[in-house]
N, CA, C and O of each residue as an XYZ file, in Angstrom:
464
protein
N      56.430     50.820     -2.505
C      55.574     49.726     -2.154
C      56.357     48.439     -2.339
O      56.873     48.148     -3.418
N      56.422     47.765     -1.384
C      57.160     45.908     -1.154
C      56.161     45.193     -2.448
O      55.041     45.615     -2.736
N      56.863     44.012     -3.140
C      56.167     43.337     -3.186
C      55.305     42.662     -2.267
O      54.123     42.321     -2.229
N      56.290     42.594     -1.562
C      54.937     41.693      0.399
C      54.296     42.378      0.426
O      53.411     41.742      0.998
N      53.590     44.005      0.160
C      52.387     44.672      0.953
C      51.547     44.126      0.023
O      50.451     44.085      0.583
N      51.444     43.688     -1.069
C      50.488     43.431     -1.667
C      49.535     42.257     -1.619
O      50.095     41.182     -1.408
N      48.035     42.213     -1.787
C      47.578     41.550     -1.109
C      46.748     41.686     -2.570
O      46.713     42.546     -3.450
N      46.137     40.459     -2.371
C      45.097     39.302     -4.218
C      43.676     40.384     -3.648
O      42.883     40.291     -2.711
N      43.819     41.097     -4.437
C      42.427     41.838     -4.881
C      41.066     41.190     -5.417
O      41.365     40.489     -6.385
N      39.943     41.153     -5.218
C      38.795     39.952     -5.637
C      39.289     40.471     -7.731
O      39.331     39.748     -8.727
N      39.545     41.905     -7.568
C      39.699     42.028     -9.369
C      40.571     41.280    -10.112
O      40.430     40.851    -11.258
N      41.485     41.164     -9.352
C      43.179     40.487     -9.821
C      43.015     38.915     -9.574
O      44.003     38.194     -9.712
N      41.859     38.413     -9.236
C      41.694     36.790     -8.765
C      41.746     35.933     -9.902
O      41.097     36.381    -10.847
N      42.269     34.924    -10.097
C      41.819     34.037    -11.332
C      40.556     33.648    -11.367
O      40.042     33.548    -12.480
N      39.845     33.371    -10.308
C      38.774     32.517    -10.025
C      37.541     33.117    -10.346
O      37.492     34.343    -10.440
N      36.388     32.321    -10.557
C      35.185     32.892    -10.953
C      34.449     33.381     -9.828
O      35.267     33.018     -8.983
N      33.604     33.885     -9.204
C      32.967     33.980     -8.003
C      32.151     32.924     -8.013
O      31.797     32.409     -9.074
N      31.787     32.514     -6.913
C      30.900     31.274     -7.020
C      29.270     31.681     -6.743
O      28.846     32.085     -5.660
N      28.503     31.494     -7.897
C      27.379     31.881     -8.237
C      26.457     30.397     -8.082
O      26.863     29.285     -8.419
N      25.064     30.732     -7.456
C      24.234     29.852     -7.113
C      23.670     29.292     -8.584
O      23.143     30.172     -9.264
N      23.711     27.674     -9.297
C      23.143     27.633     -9.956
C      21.618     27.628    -10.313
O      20.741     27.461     -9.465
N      21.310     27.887    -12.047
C      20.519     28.403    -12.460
C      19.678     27.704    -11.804
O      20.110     26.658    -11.319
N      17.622     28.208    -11.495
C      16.747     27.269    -11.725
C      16.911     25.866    -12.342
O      17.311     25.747    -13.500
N      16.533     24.559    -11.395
C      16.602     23.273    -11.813
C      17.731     23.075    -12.422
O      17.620     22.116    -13.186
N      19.280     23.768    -12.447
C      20.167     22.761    -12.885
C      20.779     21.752    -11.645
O      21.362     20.678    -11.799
N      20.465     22.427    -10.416
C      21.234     21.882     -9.124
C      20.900     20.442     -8.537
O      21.647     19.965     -7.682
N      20.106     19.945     -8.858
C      19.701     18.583     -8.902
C      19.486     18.025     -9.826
O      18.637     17.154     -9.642
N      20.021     18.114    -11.260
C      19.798     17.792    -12.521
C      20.897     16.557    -12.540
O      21.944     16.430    -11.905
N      20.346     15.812    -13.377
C      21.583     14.637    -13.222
C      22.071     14.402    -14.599
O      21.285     14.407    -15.547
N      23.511     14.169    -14.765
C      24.472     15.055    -15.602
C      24.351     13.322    -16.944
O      24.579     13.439    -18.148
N      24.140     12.580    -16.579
C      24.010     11.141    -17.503
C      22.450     11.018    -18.019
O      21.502     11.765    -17.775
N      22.500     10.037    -18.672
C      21.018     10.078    -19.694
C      20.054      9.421    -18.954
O      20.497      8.532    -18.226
N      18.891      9.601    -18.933
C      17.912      9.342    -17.972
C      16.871      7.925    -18.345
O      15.990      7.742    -19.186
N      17.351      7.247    -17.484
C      16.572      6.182    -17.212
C      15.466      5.839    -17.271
O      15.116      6.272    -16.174
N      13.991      5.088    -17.952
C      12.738      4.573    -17.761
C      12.517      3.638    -17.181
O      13.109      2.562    -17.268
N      11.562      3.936    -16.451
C      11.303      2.519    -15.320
C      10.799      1.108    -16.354
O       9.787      1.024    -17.051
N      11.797      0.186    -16.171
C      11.013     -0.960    -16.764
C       9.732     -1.172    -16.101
O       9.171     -1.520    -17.139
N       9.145     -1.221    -15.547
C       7.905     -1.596    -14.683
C       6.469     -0.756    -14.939
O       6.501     -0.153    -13.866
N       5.690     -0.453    -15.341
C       4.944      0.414    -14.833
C       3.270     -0.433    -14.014
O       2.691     -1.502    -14.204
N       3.087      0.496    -13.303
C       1.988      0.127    -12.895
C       0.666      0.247    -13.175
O       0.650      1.407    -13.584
N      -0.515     -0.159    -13.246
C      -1.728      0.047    -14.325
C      -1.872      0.965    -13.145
O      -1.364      0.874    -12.028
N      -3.248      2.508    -14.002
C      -3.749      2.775    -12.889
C      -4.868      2.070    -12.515
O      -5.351      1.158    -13.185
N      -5.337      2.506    -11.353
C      -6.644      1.887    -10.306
C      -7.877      2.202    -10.809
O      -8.303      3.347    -10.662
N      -8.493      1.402    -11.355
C     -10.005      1.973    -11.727
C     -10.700      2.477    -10.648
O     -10.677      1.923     -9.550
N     -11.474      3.743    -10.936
C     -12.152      4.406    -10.163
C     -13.679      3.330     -9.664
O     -14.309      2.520    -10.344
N     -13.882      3.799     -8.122
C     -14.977      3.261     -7.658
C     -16.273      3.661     -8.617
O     -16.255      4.587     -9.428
N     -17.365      2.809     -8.375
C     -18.314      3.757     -8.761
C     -19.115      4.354     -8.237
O     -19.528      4.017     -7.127
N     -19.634      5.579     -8.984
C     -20.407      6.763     -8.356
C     -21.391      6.291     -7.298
O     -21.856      5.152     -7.333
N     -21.712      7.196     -6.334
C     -22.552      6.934     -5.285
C     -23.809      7.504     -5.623
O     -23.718      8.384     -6.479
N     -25.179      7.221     -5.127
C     -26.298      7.303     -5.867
C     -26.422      8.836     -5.415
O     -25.955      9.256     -4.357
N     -27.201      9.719     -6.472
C     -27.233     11.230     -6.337
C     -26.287     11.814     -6.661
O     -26.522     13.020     -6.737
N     -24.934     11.453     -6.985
C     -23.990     12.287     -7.299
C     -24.207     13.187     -8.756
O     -25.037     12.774     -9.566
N     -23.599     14.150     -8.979
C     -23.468     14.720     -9.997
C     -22.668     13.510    -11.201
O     -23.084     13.469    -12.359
N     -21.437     12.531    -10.703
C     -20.686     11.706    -11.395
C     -22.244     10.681    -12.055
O     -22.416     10.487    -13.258
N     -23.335     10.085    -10.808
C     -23.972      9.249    -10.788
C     -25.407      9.899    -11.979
O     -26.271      9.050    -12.194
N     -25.578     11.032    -12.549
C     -26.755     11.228    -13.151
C     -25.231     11.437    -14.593
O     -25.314     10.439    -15.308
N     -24.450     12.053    -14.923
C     -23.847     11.785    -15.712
C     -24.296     10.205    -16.735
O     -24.849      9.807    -17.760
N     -23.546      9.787    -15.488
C     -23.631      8.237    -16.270
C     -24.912      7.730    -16.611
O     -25.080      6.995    -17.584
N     -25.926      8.135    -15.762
C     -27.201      7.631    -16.128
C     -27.613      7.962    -17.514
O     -28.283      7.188    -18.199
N     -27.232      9.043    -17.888
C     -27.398     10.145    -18.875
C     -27.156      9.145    -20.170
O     -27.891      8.778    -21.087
N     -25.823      8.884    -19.827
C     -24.706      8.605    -20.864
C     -25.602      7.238    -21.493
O     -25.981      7.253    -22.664
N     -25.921      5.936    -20.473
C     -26.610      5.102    -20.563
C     -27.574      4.598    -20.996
O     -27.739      3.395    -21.196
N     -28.598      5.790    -21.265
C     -29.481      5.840    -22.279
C     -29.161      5.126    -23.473
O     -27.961      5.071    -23.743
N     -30.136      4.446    -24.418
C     -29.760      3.939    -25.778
C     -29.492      5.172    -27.149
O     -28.996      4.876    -28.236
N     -29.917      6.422    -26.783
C     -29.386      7.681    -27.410
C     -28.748      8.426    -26.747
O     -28.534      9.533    -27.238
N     -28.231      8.144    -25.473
C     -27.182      8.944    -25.033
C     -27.409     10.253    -24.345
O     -28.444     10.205    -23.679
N     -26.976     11.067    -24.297
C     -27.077     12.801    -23.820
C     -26.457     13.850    -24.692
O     -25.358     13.804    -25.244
N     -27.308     14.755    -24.719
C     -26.559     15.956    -25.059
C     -25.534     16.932    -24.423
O     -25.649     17.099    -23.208
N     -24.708     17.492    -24.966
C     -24.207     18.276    -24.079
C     -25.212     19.105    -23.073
O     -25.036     19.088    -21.855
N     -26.210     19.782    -23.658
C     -27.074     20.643    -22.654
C     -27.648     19.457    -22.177
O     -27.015     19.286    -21.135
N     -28.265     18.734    -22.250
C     -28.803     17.965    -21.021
C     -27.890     17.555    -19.970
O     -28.199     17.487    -18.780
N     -26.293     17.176    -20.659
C     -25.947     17.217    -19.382
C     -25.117     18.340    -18.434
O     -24.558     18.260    -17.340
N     -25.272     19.164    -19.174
C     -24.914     20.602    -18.721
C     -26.036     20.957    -17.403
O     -25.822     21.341    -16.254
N     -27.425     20.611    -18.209
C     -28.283     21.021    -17.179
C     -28.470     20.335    -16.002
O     -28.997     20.780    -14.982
N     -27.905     18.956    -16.227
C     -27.995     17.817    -14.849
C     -26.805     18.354    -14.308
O     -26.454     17.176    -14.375
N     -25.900     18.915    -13.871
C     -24.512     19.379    -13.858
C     -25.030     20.553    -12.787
O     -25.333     20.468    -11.597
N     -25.002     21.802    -13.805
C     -24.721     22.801    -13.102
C     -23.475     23.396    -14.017
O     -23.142     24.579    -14.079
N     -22.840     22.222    -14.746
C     -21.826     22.605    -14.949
C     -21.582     23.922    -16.632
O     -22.469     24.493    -17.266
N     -20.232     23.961    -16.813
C     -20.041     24.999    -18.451
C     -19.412     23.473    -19.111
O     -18.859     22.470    -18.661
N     -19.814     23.920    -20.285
C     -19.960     23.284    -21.774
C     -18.133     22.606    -21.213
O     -17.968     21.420    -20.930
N     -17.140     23.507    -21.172
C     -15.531     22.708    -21.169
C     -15.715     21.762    -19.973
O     -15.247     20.628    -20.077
N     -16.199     22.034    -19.119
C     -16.432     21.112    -17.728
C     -16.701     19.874    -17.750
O     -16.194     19.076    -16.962
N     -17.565     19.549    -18.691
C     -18.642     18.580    -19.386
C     -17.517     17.640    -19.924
O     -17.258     16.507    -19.517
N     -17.030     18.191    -20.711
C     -16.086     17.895    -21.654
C     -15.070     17.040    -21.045
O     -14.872     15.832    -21.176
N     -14.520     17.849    -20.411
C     -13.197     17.762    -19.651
C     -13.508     16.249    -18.717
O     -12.713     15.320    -18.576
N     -14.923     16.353    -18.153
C     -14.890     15.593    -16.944
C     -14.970     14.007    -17.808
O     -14.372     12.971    -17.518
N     -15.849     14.244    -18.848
C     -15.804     12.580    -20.245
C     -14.826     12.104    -20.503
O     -14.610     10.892    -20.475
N     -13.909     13.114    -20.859
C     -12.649     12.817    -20.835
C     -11.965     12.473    -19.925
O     -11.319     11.454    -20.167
N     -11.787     13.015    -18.689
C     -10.856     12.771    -17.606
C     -10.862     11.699    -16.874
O      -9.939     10.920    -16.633
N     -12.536     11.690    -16.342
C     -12.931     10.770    -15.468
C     -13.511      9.546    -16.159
O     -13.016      8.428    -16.020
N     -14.689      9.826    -16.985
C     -15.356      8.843    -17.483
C     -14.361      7.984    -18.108
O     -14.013      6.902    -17.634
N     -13.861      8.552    -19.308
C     -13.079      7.762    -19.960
C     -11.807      6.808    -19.470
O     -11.647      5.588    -19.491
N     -10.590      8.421    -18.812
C      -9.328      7.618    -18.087
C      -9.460      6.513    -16.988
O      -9.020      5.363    -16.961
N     -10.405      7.415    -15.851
C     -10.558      7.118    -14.902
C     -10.922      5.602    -14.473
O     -10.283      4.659    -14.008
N     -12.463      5.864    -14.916
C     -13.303      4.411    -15.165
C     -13.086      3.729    -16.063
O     -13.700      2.664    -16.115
N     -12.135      4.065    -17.116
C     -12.149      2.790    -18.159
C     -13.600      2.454    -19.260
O     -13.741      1.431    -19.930
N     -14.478      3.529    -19.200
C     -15.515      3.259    -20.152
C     -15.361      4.153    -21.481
O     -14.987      5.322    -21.582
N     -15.780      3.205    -22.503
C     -15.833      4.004    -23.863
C     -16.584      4.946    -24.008
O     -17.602      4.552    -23.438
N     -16.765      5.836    -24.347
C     -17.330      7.079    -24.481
C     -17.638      7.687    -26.011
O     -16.746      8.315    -26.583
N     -18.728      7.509    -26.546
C     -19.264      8.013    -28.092
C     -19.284      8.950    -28.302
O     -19.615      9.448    -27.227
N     -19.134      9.923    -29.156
C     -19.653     10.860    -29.434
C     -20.151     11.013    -30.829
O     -19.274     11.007    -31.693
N     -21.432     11.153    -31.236
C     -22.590     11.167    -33.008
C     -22.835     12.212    -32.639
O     -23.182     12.578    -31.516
N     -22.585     13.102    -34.081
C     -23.225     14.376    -34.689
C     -24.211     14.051    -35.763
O     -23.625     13.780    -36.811
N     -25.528     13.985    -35.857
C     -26.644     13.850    -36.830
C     -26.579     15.226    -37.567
O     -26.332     16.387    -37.238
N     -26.880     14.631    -38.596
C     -27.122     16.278    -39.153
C     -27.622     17.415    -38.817
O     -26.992     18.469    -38.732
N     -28.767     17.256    -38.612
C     -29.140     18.086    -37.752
C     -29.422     17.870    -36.537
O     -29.917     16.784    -36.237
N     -29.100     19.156    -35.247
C     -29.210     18.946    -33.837
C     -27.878     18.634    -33.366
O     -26.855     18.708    -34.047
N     -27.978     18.199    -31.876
C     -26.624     18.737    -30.593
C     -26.098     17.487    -31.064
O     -26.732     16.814    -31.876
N     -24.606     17.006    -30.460
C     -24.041     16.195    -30.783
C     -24.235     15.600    -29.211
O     -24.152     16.110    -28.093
N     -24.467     14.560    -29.607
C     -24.816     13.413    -28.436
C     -23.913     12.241    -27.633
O     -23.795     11.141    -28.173
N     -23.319     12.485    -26.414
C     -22.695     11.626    -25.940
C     -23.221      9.932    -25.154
O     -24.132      9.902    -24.327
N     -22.614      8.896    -25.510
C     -23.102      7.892    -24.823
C     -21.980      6.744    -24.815
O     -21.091      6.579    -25.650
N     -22.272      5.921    -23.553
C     -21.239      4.801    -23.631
C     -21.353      3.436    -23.679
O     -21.720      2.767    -22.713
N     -21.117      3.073    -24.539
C     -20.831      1.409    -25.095
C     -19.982      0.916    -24.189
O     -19.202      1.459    -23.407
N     -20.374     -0.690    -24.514
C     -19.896     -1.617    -23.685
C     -18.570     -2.130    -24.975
O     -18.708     -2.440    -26.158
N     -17.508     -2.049    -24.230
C     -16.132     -2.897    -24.931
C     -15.995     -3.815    -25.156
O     -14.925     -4.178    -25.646
């Protein structure tokens, strides 16, 4: 056998094979990551339209004792985390209103919202 017949085998290669990188490193950017000086407020939500499920919520809430979870479960339709979730999400983030919550000793714990 010549040295000339021989021909670079992929085994005998120095080189690595070139392999697709991992999940999310391929657009990853290799320097320390920047915060926007700027941010923007979000947009306060419109308000509810009359009849809505959003619109008896709030009515609820408005009361000078507020609502219970089951009362407003039952104006809803909705489950107990739903309730929850939506005071939190919407009422509160969304619209920008304070949101109470009193446990009396005895009986449901009662949600309602004050003026800031």
């Amino acid at each position: 056998m010549n040295p000339s017949d021989r021909t670079a085998s992929p085994a005998m290669s120095d080189t690595k094979p070139n392999r697709a990188p991992k999940r999310g490193q391929a657009d990853r950017p290799t320097g320390p990551v920047k915060k926007a000086k700027h941010t923007v407020p979000a947009k306060k939500a419109a308000p509810a339209e009359r009849g809505t499920k959003t619109a008896k919520i709030l009515a609820l809430l408005k009361r000078p004792n507020g609502a219970s979870l089951q009362q407003l479960r039952k104006a809803t339709g909705w489950q107990a985390h739903s309730v929850r979730g939506f005071l939190s999400g919407t009422v509160k983030k969304k619209m920008g209103l304070r949101v109470v919550s009193t446990k009396p000793q005895e009986g449901d714990r009662n949600y309602r919202i004050i003026p800031k």
